[in-house]
C-alpha positions as CSV (number, residue, x, y, z in Angstrom):
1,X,-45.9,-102.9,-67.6
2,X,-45.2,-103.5,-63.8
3,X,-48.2,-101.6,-63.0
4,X,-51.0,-102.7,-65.4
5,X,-52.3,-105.0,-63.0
6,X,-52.6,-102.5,-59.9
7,X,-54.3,-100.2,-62.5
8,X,-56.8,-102.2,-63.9
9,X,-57.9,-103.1,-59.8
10,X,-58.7,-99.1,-59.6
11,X,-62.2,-98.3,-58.3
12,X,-64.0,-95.3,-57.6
13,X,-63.5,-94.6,-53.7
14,X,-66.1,-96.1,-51.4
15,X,-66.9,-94.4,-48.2
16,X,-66.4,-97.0,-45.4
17,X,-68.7,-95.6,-42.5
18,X,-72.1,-93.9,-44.3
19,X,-72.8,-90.2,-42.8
20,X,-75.5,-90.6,-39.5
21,X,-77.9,-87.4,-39.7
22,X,-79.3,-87.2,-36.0
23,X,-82.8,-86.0,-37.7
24,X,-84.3,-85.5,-40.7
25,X,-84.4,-81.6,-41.0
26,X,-80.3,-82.1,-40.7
27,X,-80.3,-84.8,-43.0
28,X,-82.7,-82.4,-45.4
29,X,-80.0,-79.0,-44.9
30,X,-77.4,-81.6,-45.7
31,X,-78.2,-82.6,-48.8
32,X,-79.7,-78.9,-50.1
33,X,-76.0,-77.7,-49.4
34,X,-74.2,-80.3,-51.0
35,X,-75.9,-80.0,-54.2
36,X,-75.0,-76.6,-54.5
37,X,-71.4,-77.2,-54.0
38,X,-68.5,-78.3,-56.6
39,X,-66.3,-81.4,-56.1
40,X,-62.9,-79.5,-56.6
41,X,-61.4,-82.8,-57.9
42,X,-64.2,-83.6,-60.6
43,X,-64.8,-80.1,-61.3
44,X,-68.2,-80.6,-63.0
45,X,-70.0,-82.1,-59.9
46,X,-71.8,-81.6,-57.3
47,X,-70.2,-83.0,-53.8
48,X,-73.7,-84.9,-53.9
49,X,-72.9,-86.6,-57.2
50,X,-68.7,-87.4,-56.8
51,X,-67.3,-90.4,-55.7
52,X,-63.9,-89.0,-55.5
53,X,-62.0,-89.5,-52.1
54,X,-62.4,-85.6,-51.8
55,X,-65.8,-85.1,-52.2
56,X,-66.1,-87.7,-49.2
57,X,-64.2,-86.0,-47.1
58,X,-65.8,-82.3,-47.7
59,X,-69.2,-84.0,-47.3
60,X,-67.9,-84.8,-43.7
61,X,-66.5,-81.5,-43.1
62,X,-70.0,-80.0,-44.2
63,X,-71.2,-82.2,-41.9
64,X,-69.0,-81.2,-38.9
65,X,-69.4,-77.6,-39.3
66,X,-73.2,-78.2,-39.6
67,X,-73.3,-79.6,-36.5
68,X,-70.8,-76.8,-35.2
69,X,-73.3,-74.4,-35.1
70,X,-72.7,-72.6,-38.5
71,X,-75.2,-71.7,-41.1
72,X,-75.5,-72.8,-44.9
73,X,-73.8,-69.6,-45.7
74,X,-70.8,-69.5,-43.3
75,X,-70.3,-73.4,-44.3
76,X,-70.4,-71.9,-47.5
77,X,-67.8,-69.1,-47.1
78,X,-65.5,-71.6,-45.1
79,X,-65.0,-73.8,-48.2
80,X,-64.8,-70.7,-50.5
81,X,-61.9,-69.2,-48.4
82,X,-60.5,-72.4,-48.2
83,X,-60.9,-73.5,-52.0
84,X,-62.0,-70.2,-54.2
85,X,-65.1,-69.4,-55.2
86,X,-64.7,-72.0,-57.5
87,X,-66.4,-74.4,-54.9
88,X,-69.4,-72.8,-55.4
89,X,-71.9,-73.9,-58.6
90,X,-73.3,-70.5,-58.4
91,X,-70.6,-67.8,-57.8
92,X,-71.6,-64.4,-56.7
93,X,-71.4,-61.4,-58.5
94,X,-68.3,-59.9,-57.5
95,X,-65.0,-57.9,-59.4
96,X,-63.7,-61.7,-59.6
97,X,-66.4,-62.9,-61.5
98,X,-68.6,-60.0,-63.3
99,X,-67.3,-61.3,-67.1
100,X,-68.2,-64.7,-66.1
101,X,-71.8,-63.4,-65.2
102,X,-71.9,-60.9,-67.8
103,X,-69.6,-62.0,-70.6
104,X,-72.4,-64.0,-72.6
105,X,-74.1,-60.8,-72.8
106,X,-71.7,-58.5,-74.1
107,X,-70.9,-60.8,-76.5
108,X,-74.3,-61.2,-78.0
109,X,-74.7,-57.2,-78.0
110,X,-71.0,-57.0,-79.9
111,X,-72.6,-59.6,-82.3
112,X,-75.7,-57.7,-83.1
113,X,-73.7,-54.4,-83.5
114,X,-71.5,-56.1,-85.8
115,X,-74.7,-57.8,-87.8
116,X,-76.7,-54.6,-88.1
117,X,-73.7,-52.7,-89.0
118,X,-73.1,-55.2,-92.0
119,X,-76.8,-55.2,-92.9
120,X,-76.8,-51.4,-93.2
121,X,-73.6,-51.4,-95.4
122,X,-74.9,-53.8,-97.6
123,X,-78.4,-52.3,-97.9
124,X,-77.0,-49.4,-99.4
125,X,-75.4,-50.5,-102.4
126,X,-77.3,-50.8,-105.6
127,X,-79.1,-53.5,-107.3
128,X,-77.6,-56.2,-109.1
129,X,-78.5,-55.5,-112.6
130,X,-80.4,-58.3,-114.4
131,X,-78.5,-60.4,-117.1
132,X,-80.5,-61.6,-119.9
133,X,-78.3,-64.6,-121.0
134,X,-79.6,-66.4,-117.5
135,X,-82.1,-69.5,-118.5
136,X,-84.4,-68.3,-115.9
């Protein structure tokens, strides 16, 4: 009960000093990257969207290694060796990660097969012989 009133005080986190993009192309690459990334706290968005403590601080790191010299995909592979591929919206194809991309369709192909193998079985069997005690 002592700690109902620090609770109910809780905010999202607000980022004291606002990112400064020296130009607009920066500014641009910034944002395009950002998007494509996962907050690792919120887990279903994008560093972009999150207003977790987190996401704050790996927009800055983006930031920094932007400005490091590193391109969109190295930035990319830094916070996948750093946090898993998880990171990433979009994983790639890999050993990791093929049932993820190809899962849904195996399923569905399993389904049919199972469907058409039913439908065949039950085509086979005879008619259902007509009863002349029904009203209709």
């Amino acid at each position: 009960m002592a700690l109902l009133p620090s609770i109910a005080h809780a905010q999202a986190a607000q980022d004291p000093t606002p990112l400064q993009f020296h130009d607009r192309a920066e500014e641009q690459r910034f944002r395009a990257l950002v998007v494509e990334l996962r907050c690792v706290m919120c887990q279903n968005q994008s560093l972009a969207d999150s207003n977790a403590q987190i996401a704050h601080d790996l927009r800055r790191e983006v930031l920094t290694l932007m400005r490091r010299g590193l391109d969109d995909e190295q930035v990319r592979q830094h916070l996948v060796n750093r946090y898993g591929e998880f990171v990433l919206y979009r994983p790639r194809v890999g050993t990791s990660t093929w049932l993820l991309w190809f899962g849904p369709a195996l399923l569905l192909l399993a389904g049919g097969l199972v469907i058409t193998r039913l439908v065949r079985r039950r085509g086979g069997s005879t008619a259902v012989p007509e009863d002349d005690r029904q009203e209709w």
